[in-house]
mmCIF entry with sequence, helices, sheets and N, C-alpha, C, O atoms, coordinates in Angstrom:
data_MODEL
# 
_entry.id   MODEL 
# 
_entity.id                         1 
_entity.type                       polymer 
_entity.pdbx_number_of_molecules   1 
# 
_entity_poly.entity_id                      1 
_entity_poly.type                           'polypeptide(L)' 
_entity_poly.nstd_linkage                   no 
_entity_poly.nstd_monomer                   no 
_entity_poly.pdbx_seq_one_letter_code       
;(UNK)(UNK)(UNK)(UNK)(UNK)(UNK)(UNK)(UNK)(UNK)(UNK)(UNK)(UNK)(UNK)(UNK)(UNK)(UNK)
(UNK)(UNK)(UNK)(UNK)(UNK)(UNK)(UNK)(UNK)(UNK)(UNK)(UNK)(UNK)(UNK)(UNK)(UNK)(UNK)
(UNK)(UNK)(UNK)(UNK)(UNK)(UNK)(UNK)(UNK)(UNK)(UNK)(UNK)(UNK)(UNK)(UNK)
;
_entity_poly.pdbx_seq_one_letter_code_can   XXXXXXXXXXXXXXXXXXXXXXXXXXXXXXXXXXXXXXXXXXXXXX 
_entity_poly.pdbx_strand_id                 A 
# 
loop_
_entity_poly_seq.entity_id 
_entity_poly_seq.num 
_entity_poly_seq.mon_id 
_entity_poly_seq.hetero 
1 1  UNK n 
1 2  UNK n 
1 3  UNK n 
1 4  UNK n 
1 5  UNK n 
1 6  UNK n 
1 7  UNK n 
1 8  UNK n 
1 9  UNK n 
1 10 UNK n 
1 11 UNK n 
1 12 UNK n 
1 13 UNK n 
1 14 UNK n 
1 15 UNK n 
1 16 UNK n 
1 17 UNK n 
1 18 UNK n 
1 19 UNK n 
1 20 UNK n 
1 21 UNK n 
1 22 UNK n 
1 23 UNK n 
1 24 UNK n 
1 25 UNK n 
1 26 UNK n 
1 27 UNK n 
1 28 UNK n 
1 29 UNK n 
1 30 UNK n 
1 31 UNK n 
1 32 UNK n 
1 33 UNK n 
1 34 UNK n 
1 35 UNK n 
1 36 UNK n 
1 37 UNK n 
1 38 UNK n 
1 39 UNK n 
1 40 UNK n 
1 41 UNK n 
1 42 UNK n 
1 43 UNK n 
1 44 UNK n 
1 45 UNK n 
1 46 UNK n 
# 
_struct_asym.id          A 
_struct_asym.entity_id   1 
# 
_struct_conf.conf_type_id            HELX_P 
_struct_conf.id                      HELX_P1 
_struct_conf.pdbx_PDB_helix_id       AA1 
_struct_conf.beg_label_comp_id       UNK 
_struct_conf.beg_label_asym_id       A 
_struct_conf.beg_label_seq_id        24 
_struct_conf.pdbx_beg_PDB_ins_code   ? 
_struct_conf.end_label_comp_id       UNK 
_struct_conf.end_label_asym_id       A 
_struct_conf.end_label_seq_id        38 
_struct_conf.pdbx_end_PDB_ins_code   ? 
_struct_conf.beg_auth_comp_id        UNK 
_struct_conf.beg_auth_asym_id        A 
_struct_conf.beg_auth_seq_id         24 
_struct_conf.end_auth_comp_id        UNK 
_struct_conf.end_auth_asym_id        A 
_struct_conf.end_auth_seq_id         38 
_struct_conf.pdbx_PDB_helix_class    1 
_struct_conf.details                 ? 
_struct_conf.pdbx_PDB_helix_length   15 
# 
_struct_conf_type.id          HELX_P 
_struct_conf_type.criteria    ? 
_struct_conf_type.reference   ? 
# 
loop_
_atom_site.group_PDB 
_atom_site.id 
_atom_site.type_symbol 
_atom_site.label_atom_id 
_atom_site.label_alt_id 
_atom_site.label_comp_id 
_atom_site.label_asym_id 
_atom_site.label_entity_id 
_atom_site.label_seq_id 
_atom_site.pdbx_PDB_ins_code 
_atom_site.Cartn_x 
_atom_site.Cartn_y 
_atom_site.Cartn_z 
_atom_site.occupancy 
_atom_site.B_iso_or_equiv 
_atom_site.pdbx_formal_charge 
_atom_site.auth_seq_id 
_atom_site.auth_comp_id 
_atom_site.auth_asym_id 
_atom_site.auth_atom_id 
_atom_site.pdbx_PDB_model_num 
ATOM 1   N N  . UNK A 1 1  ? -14.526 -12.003 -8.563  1.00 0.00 ? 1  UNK A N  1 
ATOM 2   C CA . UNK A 1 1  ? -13.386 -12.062 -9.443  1.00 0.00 ? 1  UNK A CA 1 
ATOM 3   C C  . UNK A 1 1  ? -12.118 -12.484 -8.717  1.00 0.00 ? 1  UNK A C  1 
ATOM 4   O O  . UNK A 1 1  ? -10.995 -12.436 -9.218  1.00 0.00 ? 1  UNK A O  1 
ATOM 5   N N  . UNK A 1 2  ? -12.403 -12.897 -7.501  1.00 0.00 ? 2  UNK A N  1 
ATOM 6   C CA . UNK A 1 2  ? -10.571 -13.311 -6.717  1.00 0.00 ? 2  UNK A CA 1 
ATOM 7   C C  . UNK A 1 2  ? -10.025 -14.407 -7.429  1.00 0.00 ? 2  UNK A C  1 
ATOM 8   O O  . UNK A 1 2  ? -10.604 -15.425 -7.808  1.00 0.00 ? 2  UNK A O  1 
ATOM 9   N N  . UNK A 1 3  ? -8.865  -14.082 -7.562  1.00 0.00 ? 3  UNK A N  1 
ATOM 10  C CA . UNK A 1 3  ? -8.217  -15.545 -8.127  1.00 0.00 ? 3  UNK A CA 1 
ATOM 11  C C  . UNK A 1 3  ? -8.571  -15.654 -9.936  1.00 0.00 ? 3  UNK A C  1 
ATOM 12  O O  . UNK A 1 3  ? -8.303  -16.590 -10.688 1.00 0.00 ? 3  UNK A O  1 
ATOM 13  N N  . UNK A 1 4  ? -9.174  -14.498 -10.221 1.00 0.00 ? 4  UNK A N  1 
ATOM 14  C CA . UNK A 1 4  ? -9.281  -14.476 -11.818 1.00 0.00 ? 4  UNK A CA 1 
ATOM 15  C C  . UNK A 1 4  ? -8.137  -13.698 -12.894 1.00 0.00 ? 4  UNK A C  1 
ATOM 16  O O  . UNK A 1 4  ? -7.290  -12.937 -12.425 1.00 0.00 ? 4  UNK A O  1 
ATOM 17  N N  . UNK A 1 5  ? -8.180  -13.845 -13.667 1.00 0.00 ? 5  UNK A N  1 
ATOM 18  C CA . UNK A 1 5  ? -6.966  -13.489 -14.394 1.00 0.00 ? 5  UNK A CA 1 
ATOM 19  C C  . UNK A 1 5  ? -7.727  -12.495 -15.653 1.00 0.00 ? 5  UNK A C  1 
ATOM 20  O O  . UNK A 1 5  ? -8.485  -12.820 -16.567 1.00 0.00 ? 5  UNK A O  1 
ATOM 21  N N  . UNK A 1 6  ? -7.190  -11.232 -15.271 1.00 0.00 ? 6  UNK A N  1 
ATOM 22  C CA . UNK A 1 6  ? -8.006  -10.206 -15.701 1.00 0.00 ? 6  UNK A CA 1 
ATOM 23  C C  . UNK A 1 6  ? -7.161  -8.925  -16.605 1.00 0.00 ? 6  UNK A C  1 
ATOM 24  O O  . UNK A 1 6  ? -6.579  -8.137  -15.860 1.00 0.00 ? 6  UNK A O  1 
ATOM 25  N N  . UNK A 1 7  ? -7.057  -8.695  -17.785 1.00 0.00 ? 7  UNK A N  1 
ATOM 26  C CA . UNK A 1 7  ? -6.185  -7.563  -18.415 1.00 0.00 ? 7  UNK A CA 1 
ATOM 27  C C  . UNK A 1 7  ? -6.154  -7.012  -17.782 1.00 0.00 ? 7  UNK A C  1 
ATOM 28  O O  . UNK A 1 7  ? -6.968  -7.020  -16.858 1.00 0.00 ? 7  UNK A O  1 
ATOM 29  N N  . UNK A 1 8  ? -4.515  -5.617  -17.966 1.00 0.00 ? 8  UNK A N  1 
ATOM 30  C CA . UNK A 1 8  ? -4.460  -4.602  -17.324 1.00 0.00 ? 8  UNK A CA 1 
ATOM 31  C C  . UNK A 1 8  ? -3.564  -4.042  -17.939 1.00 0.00 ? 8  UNK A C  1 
ATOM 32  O O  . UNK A 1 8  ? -2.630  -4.715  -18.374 1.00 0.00 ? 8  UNK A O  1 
ATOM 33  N N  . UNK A 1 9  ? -3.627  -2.477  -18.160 1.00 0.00 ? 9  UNK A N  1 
ATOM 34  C CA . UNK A 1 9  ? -2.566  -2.194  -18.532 1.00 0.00 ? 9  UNK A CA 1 
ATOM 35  C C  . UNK A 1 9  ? -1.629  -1.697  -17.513 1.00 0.00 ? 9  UNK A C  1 
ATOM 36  O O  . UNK A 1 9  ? -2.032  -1.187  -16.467 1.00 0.00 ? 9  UNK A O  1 
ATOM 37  N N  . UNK A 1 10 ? -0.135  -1.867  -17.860 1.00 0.00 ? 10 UNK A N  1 
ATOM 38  C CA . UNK A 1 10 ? 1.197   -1.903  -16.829 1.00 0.00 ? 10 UNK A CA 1 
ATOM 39  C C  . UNK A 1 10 ? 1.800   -0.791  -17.771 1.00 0.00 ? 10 UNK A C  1 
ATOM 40  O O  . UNK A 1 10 ? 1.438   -0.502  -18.912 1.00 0.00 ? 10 UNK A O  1 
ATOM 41  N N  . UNK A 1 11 ? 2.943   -0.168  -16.914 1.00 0.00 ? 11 UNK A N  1 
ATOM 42  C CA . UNK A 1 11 ? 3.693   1.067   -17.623 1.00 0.00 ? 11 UNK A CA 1 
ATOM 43  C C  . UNK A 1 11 ? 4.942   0.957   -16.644 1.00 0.00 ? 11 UNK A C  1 
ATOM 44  O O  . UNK A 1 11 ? 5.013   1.377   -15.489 1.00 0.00 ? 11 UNK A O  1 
ATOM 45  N N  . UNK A 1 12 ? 6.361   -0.023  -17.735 1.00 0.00 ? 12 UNK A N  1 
ATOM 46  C CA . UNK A 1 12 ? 7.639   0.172   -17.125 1.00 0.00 ? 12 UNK A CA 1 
ATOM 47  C C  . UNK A 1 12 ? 7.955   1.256   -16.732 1.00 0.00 ? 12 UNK A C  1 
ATOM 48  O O  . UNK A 1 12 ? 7.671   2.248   -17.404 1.00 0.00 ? 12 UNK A O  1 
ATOM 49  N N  . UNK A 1 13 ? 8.847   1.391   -15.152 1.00 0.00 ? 13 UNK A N  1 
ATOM 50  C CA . UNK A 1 13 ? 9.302   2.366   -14.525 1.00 0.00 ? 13 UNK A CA 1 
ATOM 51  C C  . UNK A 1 13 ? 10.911  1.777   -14.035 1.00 0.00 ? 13 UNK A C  1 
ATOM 52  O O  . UNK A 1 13 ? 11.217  0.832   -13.308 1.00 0.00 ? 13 UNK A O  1 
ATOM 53  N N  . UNK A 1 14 ? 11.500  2.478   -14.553 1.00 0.00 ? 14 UNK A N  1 
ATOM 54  C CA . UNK A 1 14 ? 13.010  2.750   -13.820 1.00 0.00 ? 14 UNK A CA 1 
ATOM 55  C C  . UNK A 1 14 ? 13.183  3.679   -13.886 1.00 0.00 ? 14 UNK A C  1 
ATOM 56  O O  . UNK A 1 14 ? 12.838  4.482   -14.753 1.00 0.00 ? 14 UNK A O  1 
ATOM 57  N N  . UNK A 1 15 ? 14.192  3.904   -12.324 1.00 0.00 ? 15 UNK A N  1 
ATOM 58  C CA . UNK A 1 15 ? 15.007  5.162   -12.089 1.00 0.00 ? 15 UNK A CA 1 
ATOM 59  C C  . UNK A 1 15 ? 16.206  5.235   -11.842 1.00 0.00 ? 15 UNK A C  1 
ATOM 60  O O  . UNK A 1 15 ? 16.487  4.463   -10.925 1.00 0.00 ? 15 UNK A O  1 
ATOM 61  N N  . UNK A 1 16 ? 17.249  5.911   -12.295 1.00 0.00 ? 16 UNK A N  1 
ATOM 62  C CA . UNK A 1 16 ? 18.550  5.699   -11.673 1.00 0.00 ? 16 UNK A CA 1 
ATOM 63  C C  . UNK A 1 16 ? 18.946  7.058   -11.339 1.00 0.00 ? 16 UNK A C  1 
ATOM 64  O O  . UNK A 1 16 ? 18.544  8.034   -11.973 1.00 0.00 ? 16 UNK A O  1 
ATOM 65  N N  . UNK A 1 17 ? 19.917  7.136   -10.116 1.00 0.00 ? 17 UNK A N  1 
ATOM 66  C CA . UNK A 1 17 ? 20.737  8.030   -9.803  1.00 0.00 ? 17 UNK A CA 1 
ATOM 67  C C  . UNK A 1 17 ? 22.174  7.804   -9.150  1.00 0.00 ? 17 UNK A C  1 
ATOM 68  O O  . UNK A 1 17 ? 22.668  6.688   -8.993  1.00 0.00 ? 17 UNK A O  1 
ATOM 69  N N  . UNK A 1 18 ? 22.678  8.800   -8.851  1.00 0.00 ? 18 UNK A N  1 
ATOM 70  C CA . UNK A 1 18 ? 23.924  8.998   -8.768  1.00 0.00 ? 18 UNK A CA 1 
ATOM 71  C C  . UNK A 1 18 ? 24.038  8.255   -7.185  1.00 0.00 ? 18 UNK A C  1 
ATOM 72  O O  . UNK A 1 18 ? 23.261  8.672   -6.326  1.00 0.00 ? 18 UNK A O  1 
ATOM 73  N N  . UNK A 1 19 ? 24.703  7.507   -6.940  1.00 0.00 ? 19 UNK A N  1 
ATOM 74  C CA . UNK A 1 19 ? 24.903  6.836   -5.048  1.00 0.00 ? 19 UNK A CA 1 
ATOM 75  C C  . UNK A 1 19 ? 25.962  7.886   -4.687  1.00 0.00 ? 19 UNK A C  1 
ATOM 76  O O  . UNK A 1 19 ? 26.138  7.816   -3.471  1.00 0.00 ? 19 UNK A O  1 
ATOM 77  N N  . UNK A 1 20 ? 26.746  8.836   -5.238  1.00 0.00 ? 20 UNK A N  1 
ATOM 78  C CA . UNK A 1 20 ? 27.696  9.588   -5.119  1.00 0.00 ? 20 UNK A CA 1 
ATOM 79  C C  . UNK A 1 20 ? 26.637  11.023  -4.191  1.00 0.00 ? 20 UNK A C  1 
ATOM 80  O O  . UNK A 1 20 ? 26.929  11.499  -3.094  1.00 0.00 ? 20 UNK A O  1 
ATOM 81  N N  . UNK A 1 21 ? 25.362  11.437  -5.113  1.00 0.00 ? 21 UNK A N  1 
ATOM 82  C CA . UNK A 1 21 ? 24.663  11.798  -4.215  1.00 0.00 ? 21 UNK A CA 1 
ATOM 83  C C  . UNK A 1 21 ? 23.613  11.840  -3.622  1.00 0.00 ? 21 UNK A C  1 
ATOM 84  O O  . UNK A 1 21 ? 23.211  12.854  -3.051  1.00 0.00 ? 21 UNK A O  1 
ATOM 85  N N  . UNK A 1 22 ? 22.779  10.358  -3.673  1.00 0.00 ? 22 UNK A N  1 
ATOM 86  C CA . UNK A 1 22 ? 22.073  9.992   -3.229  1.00 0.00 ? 22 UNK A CA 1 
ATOM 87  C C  . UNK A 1 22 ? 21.927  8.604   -2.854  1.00 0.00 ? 22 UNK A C  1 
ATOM 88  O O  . UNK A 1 22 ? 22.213  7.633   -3.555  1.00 0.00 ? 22 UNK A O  1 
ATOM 89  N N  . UNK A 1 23 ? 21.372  8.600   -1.474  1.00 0.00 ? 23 UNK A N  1 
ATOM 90  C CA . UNK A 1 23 ? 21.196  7.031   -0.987  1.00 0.00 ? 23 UNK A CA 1 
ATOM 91  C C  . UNK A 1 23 ? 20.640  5.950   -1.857  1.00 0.00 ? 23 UNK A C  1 
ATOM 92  O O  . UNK A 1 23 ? 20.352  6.396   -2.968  1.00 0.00 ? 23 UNK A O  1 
ATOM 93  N N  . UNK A 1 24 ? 20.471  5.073   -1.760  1.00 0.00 ? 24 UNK A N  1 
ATOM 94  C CA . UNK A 1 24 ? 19.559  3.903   -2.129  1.00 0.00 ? 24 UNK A CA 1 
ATOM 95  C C  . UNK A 1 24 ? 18.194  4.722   -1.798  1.00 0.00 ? 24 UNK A C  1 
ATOM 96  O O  . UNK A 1 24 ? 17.439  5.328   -2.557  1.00 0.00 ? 24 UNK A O  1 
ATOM 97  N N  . UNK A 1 25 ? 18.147  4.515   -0.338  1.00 0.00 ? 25 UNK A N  1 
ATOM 98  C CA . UNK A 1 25 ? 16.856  4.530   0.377   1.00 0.00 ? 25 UNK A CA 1 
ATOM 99  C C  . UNK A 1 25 ? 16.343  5.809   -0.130  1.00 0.00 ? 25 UNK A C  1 
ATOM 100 O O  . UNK A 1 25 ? 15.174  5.618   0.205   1.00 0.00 ? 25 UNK A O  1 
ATOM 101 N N  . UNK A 1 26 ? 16.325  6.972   -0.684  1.00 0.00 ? 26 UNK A N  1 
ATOM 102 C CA . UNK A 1 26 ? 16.227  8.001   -1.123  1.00 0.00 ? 26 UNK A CA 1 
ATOM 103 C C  . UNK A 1 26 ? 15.240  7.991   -2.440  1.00 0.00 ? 26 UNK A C  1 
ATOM 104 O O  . UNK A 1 26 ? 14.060  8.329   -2.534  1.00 0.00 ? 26 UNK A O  1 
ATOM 105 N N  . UNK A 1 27 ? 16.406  7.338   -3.691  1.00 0.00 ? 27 UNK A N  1 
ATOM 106 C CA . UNK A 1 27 ? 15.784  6.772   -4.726  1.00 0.00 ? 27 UNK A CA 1 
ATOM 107 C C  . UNK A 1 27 ? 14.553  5.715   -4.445  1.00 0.00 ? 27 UNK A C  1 
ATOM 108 O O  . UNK A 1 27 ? 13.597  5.865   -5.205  1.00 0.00 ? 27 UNK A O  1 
ATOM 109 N N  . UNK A 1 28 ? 14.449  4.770   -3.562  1.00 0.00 ? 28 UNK A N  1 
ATOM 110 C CA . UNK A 1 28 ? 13.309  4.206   -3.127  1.00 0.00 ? 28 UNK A CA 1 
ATOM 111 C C  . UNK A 1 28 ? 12.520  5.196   -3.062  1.00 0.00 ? 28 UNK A C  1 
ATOM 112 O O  . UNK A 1 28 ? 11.810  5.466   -4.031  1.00 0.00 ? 28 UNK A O  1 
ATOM 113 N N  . UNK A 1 29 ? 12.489  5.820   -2.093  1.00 0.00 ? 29 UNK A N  1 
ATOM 114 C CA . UNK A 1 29 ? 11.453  6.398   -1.704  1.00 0.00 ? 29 UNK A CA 1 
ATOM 115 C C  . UNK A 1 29 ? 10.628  7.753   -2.421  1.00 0.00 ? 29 UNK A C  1 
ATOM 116 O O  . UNK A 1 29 ? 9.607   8.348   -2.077  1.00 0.00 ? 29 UNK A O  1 
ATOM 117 N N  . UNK A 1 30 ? 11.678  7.960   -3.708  1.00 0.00 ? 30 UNK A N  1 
ATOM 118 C CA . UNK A 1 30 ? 11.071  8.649   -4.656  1.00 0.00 ? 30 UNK A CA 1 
ATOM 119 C C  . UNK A 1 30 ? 10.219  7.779   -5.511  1.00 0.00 ? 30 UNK A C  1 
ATOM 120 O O  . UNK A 1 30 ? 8.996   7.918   -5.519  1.00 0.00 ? 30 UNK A O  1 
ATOM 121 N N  . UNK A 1 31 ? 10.900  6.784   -6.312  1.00 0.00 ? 31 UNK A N  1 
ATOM 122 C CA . UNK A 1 31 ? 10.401  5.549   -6.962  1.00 0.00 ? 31 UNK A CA 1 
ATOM 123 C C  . UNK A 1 31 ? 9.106   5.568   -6.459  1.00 0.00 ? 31 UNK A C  1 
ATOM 124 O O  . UNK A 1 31 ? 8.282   5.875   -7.321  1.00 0.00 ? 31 UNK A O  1 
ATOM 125 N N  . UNK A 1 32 ? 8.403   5.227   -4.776  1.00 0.00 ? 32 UNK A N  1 
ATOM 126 C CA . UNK A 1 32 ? 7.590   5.040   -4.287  1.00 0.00 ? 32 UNK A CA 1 
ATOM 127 C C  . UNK A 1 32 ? 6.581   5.983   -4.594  1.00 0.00 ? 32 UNK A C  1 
ATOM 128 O O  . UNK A 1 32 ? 5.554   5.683   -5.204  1.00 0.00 ? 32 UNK A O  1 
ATOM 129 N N  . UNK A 1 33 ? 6.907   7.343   -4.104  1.00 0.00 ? 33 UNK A N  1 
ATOM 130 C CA . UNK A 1 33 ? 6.408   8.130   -3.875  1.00 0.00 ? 33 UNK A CA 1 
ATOM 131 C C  . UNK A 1 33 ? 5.639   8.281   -5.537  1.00 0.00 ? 33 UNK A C  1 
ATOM 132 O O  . UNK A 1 33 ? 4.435   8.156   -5.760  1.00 0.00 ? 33 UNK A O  1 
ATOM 133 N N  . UNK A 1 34 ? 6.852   8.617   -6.686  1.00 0.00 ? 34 UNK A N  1 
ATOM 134 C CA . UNK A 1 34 ? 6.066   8.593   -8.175  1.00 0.00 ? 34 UNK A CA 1 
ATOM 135 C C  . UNK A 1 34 ? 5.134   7.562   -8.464  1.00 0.00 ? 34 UNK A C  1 
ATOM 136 O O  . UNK A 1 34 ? 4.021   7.849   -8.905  1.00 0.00 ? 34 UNK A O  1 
ATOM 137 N N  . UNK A 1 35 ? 5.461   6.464   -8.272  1.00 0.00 ? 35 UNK A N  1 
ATOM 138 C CA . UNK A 1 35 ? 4.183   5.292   -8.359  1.00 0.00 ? 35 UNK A CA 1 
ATOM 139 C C  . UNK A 1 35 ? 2.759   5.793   -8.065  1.00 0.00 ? 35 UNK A C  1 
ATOM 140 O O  . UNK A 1 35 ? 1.844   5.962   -8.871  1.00 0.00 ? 35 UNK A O  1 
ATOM 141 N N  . UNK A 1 36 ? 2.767   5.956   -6.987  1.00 0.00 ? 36 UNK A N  1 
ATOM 142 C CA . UNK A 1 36 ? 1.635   6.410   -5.896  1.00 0.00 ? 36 UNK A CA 1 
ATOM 143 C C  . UNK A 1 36 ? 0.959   7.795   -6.781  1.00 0.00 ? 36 UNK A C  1 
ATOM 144 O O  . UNK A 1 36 ? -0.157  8.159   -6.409  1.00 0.00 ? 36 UNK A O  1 
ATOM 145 N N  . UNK A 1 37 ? 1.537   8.467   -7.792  1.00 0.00 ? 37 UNK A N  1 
ATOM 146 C CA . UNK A 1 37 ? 1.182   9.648   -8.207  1.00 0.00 ? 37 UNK A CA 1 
ATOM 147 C C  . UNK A 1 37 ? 0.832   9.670   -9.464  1.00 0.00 ? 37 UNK A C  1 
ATOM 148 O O  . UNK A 1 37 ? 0.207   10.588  -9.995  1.00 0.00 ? 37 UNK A O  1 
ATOM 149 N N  . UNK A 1 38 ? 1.394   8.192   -10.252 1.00 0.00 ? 38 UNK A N  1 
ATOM 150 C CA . UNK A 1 38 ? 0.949   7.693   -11.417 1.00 0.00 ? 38 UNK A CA 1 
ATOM 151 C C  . UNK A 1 38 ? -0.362  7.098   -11.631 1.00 0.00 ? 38 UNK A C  1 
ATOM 152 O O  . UNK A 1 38 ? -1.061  7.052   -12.643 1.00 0.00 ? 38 UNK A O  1 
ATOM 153 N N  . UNK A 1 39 ? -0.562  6.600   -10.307 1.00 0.00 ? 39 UNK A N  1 
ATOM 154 C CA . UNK A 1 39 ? -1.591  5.371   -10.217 1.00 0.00 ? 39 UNK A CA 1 
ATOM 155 C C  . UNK A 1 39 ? -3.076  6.269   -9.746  1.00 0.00 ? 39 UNK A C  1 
ATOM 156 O O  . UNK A 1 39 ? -4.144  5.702   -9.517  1.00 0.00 ? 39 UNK A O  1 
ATOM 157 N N  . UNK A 1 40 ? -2.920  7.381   -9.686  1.00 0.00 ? 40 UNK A N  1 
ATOM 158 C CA . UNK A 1 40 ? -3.745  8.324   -9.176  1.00 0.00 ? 40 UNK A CA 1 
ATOM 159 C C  . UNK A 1 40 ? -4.044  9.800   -9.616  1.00 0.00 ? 40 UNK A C  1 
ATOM 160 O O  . UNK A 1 40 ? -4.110  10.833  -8.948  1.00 0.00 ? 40 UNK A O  1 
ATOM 161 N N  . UNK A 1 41 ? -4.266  9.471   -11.479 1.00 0.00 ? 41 UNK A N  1 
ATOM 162 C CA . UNK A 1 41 ? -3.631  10.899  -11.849 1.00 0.00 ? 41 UNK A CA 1 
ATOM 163 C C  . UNK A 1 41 ? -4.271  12.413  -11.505 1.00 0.00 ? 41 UNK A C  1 
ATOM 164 O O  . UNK A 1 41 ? -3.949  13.528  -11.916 1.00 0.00 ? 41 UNK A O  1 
ATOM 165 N N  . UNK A 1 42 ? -5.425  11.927  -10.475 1.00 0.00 ? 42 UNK A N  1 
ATOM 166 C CA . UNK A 1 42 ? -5.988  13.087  -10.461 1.00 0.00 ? 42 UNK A CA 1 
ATOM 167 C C  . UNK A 1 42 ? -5.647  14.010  -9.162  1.00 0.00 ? 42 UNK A C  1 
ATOM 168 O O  . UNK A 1 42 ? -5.897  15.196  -8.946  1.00 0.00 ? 42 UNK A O  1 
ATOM 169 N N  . UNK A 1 43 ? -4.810  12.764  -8.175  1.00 0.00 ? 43 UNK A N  1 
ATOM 170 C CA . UNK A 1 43 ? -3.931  13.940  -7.370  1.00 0.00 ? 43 UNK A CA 1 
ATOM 171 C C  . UNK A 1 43 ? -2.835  14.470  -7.798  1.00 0.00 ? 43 UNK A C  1 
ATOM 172 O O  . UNK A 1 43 ? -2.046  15.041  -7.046  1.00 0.00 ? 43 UNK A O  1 
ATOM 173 N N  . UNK A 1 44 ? -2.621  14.306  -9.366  1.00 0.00 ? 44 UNK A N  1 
ATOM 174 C CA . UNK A 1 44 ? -1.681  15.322  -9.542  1.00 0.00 ? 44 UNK A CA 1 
ATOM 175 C C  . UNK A 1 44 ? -2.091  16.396  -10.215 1.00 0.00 ? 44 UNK A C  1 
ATOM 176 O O  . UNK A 1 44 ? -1.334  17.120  -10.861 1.00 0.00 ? 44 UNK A O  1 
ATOM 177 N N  . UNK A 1 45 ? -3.556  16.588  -10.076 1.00 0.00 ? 45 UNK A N  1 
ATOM 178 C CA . UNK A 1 45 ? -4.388  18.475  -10.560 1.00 0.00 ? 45 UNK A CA 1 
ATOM 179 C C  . UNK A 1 45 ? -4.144  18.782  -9.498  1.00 0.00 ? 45 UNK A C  1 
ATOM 180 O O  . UNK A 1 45 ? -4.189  20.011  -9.527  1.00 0.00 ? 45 UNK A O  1 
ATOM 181 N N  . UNK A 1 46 ? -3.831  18.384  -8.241  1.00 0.00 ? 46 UNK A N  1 
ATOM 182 C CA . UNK A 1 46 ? -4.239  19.004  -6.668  1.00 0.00 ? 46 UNK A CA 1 
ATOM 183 C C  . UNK A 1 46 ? -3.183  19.620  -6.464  1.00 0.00 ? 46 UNK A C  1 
ATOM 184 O O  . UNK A 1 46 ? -3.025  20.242  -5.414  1.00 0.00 ? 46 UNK A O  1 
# 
């Protein structure tokens, strides 16, 4: 299947917060971190 064009379902994600008290890099790395926990729902029974 490389190079094939295959359905999927996608689920918009934005996040915003305050830069007053939190970094950029912060919000990244939450952003990141939730992805990773969406895409895997069964480490979130663990």
């Amino acid at each position: 299947m490389a190079g094939s064009v295959v359905p999927r379902y996608t689920m918009p994600l934005s996040v915003s917060f305050d830069h007053r008290v939190a970094d950029g890099l912060d919000g990244g790395r939450f952003a990141n971190h939730l992805i990773e926990q969406l895409e895997d729902p069964c480490r979130l029974l663990l």
